[in-house]
KOLSEDREN-551300 format. One record per residue: residue number from 1; x, y, z of N, C-alpha, C in turn; residue in one letter. Coordinates in nm, 2 decimals, padded with zeros to 4 digits. Atoms other than C-alpha are relative to their C-alpha. Layout:
<recs>
NUM / X / Y / Z / X / Y / Z / X / Y / Z / A
...
</recs>
This chain:
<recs>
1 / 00.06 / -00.08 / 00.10 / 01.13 / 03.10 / 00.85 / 00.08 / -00.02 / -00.13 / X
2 / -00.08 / 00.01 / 00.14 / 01.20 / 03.06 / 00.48 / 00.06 / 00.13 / -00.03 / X
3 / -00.07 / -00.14 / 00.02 / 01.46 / 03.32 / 00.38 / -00.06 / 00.07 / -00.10 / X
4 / 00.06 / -00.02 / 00.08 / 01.28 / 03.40 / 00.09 / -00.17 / 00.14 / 00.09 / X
5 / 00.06 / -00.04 / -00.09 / 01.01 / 03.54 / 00.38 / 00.03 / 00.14 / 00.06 / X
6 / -00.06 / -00.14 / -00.09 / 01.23 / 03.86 / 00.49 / 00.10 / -00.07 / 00.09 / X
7 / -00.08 / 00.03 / -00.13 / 01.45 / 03.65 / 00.72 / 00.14 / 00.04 / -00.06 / X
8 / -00.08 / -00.04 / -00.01 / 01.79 / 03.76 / 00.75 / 00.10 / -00.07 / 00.07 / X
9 / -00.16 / 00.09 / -00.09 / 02.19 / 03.60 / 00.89 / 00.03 / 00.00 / 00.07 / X
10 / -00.16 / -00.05 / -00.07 / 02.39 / 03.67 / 01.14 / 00.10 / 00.01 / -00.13 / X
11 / -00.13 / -00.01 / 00.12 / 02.73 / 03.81 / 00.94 / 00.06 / -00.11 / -00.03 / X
12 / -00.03 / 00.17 / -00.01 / 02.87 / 03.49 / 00.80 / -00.02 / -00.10 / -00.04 / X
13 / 00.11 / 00.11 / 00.05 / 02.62 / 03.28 / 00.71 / -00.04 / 00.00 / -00.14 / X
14 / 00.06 / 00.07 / 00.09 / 02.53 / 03.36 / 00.36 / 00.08 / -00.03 / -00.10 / X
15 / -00.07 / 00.12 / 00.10 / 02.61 / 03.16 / 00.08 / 00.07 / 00.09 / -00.14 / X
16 / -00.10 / -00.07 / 00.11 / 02.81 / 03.24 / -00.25 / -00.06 / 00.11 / -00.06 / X
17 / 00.08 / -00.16 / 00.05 / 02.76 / 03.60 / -00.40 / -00.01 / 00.10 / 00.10 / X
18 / 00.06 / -00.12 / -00.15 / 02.71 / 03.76 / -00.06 / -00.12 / 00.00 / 00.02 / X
19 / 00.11 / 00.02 / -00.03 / 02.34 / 03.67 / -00.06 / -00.06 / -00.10 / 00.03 / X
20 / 00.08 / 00.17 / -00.03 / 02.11 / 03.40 / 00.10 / -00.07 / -00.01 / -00.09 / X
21 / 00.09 / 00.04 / 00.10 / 01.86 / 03.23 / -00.08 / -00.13 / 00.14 / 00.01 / X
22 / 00.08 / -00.14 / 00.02 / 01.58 / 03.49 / -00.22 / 00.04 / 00.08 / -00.03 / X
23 / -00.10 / -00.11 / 00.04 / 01.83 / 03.72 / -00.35 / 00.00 / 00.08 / 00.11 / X
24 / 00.03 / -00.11 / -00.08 / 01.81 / 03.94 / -00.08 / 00.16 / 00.02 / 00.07 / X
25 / -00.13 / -00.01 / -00.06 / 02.16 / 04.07 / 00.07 / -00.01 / -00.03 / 00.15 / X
26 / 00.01 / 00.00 / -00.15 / 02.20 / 04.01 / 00.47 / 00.05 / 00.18 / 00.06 / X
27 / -00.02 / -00.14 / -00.05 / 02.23 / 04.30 / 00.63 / 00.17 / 00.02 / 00.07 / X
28 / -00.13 / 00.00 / 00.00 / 02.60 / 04.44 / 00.65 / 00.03 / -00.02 / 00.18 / X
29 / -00.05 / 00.02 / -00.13 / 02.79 / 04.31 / 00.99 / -00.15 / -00.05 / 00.09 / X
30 / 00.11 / 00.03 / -00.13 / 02.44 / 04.14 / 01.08 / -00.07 / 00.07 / 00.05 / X
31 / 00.09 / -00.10 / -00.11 / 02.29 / 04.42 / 01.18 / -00.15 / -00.01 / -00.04 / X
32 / 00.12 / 00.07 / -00.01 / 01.93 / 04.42 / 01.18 / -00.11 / 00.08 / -00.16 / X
33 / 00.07 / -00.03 / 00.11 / 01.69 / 04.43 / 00.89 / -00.19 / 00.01 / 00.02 / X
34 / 00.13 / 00.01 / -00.02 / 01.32 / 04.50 / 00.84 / -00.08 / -00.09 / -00.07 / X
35 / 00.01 / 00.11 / 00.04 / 01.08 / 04.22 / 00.75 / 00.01 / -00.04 / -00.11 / X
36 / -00.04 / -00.01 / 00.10 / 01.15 / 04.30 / 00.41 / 00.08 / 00.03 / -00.08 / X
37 / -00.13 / -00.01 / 00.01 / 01.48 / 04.32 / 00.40 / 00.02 / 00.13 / -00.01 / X
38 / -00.05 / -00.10 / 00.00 / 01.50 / 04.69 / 00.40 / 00.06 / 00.02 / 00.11 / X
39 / -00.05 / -00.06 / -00.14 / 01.74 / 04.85 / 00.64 / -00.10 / 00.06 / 00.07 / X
40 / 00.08 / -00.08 / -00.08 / 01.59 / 04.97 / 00.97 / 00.00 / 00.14 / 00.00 / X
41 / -00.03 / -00.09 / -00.04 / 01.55 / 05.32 / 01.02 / -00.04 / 00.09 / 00.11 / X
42 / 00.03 / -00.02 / -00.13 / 01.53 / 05.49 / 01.36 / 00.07 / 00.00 / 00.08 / X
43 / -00.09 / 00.06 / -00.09 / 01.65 / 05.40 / 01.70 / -00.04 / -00.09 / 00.01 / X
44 / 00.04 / 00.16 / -00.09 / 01.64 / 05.13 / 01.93 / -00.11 / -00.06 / -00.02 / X
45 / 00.14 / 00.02 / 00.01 / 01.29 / 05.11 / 01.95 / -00.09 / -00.09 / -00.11 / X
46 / 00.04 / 00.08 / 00.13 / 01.21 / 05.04 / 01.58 / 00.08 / -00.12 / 00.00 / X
47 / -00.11 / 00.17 / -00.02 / 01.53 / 04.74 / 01.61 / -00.07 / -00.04 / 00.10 / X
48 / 00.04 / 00.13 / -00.10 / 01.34 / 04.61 / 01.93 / -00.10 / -00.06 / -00.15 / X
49 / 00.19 / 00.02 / 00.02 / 00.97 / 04.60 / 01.76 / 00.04 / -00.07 / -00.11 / X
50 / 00.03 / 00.08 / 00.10 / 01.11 / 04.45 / 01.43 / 00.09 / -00.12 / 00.01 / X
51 / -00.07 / 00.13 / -00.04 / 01.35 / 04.21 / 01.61 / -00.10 / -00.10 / 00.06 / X
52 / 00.11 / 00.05 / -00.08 / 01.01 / 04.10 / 01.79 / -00.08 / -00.07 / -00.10 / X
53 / 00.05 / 00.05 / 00.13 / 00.86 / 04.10 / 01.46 / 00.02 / -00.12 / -00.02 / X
54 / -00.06 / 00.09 / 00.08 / 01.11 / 03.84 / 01.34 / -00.01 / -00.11 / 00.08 / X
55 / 00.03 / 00.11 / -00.10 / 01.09 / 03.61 / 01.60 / -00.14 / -00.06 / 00.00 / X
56 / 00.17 / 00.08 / 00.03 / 00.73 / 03.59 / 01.56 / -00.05 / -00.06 / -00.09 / X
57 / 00.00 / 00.07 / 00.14 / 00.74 / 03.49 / 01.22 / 00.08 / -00.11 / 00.02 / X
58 / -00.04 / 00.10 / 00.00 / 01.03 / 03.26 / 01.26 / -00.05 / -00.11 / 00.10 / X
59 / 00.03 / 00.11 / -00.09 / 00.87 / 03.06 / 01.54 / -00.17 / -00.03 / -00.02 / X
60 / 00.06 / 00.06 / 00.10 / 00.53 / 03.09 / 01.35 / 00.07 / -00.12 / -00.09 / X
61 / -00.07 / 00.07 / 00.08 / 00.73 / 02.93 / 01.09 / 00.04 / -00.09 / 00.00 / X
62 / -00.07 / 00.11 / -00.03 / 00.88 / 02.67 / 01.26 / -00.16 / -00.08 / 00.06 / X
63 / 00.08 / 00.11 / -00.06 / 00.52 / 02.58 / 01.43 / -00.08 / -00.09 / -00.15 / X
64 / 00.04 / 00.10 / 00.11 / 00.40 / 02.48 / 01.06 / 00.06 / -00.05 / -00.04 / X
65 / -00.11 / 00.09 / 00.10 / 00.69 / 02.34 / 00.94 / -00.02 / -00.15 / 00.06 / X
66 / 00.00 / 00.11 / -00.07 / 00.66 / 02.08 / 01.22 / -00.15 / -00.04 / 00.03 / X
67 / 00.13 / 00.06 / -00.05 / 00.28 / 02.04 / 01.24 / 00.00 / -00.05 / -00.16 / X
68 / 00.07 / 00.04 / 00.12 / 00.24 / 02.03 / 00.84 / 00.09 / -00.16 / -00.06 / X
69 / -00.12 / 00.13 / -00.02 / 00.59 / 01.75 / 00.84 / -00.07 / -00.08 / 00.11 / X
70 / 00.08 / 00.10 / -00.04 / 00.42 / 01.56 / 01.09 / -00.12 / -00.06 / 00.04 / X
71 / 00.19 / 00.02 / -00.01 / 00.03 / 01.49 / 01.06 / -00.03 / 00.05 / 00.16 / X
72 / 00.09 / 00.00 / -00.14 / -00.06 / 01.71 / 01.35 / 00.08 / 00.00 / 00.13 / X
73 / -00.10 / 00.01 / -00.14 / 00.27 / 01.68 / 01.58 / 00.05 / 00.17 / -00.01 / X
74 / -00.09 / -00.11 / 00.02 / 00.36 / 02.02 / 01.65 / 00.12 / 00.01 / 00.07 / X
75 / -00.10 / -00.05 / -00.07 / 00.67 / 02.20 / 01.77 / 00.01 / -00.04 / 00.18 / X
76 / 00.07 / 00.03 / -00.13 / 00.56 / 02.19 / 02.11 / 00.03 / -00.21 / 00.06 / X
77 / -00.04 / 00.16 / 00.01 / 00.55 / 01.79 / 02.05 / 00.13 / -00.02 / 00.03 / X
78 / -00.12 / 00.08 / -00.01 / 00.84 / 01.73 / 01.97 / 00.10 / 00.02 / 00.08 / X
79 / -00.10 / -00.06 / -00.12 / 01.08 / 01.94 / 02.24 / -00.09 / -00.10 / 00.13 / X
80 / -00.03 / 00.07 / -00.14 / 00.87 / 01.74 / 02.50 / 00.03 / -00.13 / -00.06 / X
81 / -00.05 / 00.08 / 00.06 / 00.92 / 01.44 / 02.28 / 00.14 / -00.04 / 00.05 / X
82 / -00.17 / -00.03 / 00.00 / 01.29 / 01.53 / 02.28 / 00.04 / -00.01 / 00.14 / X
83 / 00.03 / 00.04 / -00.15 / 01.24 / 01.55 / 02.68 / 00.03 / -00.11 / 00.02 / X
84 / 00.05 / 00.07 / -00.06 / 01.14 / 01.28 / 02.73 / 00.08 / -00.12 / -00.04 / X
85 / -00.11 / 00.09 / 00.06 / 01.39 / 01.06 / 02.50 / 00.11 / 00.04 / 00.09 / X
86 / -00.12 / -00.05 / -00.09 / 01.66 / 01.25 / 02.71 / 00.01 / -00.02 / 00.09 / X
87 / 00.02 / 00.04 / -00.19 / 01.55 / 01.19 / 03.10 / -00.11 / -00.08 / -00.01 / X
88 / 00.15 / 00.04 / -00.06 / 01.19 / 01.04 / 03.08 / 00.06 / -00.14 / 00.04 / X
89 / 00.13 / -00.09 / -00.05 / 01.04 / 00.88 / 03.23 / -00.04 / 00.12 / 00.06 / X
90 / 00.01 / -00.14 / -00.06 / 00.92 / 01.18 / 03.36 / -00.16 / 00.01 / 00.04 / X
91 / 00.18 / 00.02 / 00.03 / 00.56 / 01.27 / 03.51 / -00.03 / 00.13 / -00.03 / X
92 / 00.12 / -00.16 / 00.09 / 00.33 / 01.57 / 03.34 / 00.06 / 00.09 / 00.08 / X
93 / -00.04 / -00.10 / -00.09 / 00.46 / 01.79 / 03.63 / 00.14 / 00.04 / -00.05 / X
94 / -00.15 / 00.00 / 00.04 / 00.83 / 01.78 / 03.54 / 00.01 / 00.01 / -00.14 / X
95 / 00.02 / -00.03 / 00.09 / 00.75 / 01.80 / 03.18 / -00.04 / 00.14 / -00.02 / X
96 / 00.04 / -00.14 / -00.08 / 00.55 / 02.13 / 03.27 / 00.15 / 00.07 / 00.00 / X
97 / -00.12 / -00.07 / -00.07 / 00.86 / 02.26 / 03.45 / 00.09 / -00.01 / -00.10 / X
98 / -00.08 / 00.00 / 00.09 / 01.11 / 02.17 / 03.21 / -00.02 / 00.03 / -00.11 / X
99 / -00.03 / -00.01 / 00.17 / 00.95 / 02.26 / 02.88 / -00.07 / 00.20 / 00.01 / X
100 / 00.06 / -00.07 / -00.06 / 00.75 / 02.60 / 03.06 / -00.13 / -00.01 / -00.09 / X
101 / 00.17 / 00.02 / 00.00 / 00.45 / 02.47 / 02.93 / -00.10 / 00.00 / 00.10 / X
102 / 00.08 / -00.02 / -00.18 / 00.12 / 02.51 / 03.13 / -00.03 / -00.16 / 00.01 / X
103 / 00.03 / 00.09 / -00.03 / -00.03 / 02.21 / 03.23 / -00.10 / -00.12 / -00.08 / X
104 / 00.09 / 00.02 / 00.13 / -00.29 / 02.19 / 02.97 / 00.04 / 00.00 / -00.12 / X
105 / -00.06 / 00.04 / 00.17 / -00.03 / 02.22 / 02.68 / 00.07 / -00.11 / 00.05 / X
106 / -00.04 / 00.15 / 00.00 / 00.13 / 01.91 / 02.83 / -00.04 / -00.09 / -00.06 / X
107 / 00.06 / 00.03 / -00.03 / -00.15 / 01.76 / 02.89 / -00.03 / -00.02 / -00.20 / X
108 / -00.03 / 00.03 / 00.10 / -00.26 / 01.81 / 02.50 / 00.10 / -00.04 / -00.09 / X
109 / -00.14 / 00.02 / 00.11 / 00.12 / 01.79 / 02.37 / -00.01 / -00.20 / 00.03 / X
110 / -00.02 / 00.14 / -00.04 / 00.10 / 01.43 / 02.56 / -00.11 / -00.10 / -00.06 / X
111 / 00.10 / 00.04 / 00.06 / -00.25 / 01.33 / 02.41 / 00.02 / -00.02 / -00.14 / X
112 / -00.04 / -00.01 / 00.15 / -00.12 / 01.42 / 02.04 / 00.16 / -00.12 / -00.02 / X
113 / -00.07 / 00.10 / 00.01 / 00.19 / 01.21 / 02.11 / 00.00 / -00.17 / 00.00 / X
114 / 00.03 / 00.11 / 00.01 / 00.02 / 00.93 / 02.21 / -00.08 / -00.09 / -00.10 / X
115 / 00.13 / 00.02 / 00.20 / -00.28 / 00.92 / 01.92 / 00.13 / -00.04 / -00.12 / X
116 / -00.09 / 00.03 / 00.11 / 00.08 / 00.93 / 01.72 / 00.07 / -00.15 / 00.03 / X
117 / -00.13 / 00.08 / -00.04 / 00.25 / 00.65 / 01.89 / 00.09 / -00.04 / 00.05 / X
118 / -00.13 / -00.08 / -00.05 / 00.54 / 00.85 / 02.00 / 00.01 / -00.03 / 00.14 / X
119 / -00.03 / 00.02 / -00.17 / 00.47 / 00.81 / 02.39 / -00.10 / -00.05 / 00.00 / X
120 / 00.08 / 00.12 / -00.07 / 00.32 / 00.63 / 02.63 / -00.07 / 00.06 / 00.13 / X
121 / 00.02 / -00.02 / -00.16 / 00.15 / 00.69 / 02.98 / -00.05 / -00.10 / 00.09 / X
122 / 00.04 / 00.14 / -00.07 / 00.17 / 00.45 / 03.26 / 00.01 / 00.05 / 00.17 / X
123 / -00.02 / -00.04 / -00.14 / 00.15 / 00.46 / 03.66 / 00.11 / 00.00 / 00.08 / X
124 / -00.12 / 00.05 / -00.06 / 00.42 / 00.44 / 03.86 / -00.01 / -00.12 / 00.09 / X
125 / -00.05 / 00.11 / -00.08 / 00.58 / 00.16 / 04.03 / -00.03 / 00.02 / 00.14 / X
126 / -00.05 / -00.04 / -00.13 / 00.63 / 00.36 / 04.32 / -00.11 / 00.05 / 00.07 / X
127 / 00.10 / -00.09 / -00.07 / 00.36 / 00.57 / 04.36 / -00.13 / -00.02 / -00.12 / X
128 / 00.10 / 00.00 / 00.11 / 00.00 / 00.46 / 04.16 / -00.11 / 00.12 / -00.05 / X
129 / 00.12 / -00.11 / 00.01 / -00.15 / 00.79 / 04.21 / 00.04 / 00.10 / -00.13 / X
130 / -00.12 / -00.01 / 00.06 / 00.18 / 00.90 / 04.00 / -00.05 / -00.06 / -00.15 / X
131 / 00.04 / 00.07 / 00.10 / 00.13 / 00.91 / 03.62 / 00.14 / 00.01 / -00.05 / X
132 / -00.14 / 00.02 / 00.05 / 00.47 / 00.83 / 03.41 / -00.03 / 00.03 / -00.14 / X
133 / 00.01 / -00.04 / 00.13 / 00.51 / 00.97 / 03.04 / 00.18 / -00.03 / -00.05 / X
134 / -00.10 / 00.01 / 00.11 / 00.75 / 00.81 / 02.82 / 00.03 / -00.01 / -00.18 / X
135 / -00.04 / -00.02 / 00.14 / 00.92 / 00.86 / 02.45 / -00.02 / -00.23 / -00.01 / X
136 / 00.05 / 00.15 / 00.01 / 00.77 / 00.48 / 02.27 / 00.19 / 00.01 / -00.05 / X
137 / -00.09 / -00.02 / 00.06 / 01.08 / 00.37 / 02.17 / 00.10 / 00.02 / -00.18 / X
138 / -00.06 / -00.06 / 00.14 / 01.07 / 00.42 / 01.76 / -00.06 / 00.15 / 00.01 / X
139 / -00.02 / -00.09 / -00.02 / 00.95 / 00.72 / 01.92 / 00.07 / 00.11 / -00.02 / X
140 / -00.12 / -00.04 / -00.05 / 01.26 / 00.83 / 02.02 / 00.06 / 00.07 / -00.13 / X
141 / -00.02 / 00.00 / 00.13 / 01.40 / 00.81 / 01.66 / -00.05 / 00.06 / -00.07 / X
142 / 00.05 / -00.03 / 00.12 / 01.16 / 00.89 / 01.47 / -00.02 / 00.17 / 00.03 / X
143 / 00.04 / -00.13 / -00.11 / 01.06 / 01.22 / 01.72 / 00.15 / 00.13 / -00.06 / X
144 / -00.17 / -00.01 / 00.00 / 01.48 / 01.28 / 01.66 / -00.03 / 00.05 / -00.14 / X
145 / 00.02 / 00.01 / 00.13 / 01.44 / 01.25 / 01.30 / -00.05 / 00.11 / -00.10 / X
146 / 00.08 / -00.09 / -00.01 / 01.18 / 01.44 / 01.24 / 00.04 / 00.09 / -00.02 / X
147 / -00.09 / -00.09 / -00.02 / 01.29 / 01.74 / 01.42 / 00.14 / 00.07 / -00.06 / X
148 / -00.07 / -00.01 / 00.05 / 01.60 / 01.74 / 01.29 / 00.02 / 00.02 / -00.18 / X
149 / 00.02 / -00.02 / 00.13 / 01.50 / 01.72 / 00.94 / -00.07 / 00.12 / -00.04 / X
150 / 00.06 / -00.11 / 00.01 / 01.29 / 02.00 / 00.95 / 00.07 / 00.12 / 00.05 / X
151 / -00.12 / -00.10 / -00.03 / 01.56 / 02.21 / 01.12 / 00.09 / -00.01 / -00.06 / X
152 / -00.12 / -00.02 / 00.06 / 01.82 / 02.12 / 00.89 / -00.04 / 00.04 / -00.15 / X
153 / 00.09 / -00.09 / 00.14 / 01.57 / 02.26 / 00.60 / 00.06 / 00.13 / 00.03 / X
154 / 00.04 / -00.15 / -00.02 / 01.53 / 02.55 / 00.75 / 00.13 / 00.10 / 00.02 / X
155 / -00.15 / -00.05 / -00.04 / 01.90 / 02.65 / 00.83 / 00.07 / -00.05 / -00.12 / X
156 / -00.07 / 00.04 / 00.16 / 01.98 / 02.50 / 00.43 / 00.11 / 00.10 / 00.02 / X
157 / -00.12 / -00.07 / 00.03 / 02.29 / 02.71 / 00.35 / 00.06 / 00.11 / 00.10 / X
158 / -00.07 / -00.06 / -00.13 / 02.39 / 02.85 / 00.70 / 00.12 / -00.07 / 00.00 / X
159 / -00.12 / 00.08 / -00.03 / 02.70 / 02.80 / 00.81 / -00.01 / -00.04 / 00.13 / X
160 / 00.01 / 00.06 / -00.17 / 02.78 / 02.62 / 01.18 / 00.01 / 00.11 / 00.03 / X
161 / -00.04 / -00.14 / -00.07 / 02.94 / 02.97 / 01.27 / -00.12 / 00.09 / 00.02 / X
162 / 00.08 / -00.10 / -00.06 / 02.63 / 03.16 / 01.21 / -00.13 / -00.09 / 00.08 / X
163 / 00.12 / 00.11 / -00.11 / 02.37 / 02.87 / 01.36 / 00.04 / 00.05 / 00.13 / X
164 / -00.10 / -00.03 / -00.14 / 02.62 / 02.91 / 01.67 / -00.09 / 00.13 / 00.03 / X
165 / 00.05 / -00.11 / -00.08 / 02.59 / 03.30 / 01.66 / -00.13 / 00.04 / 00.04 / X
166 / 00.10 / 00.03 / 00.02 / 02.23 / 03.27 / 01.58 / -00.10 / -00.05 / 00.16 / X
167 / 00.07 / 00.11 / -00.11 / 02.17 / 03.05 / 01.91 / 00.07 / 00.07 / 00.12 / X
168 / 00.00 / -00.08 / -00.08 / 02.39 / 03.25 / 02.14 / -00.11 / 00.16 / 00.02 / X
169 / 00.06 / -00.15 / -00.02 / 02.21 / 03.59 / 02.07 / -00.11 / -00.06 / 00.08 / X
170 / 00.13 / -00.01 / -00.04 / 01.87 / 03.41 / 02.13 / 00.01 / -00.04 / 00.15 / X
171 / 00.01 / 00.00 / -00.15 / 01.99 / 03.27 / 02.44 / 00.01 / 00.09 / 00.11 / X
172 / -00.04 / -00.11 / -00.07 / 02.14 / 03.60 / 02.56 / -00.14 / 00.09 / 00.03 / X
173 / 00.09 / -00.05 / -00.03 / 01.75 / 03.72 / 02.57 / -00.05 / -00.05 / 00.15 / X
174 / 00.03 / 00.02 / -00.17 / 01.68 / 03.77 / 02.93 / -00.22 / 00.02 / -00.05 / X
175 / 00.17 / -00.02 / 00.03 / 01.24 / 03.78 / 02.96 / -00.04 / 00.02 / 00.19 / X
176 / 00.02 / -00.03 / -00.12 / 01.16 / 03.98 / 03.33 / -00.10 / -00.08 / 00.04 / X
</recs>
């Protein structure tokens, strides 16, 4: 999400002045802001629903940054992309499982890869009933690239410390 957007730091993170980009202050010790940077007011309740809020936007945010940066590759793309450069080959099933895509967002994430280039799909050696999905090889790169470029926009004048805390909180979300 562009900070300019209501998004907000972890403590730490903003830049000279005590403010991120957008003039907007971070909210003192991190704590949580509403999507317009005013402090929350309330309990818990209001902090879940506008921490839910923010997440929705930021990962809105991130799915156009990476479909409008690559003609049509979304988000989605590129993490199995990124897959698949990492272990693939791999078949649709194991893709699935590892990215908790359904079957049919594969299935299209793998179709939009291929229209791009980016992957490939072939049978297996072993088994020809078996389909195999792999990263092309300037795939790999360019898939990398990409990605990376559009996440290191987006995180402009963070620091590593607050990316870090930033990445533990979200992984500390449990989902029953």
């Amino acid at each position: 999400m562009h900070p300019g957007h209501g998004a907000t730091r972890p403590a730490g993170t903003h830049g000279k002045g005590g403010a991120h980009r957008g003039g907007r202050a971070a909210a003192p010790h991190g704590g949580p802001t509403a999507s317009h940077g005013a402090q929350i007011r309330g309990g818990r309740k209001e902090a879940v629903i506008a921490a839910v809020h923010s997440l929705r936007r930021a990962s809105a945010g991130f799915q156009r940054l990476f479909t409008e940066a690559h003609a049509g590759v979304t988000l989605a793309d590129v993490l199995v992309l990124h897959l698949l450069a990492e272990h693939g080959p791999l078949t649709p099933g194991a893709v699935a499982k590892a990215t908790g895509l359904t079957s049919g967002g594969v299935t299209a994430a793998l179709d939009r890869l291929e229209e791009a280039g980016l992957a490939s799909r072939r049978p297996s050696h072993d088994d020809r009933r078996k389909v195999l999905v792999s990263a092309a090889p300037h795939g790999r790169l360019a898939g990398m690239r990409r990605a990376h470029d559009a996440a290191e926009a987006v995180f402009a004048g963070w620091s590593t410390s607050g990316i870090d805390a930033l990445r533990r909180a979200l992984d500390g979300l449990t989902f029953p």
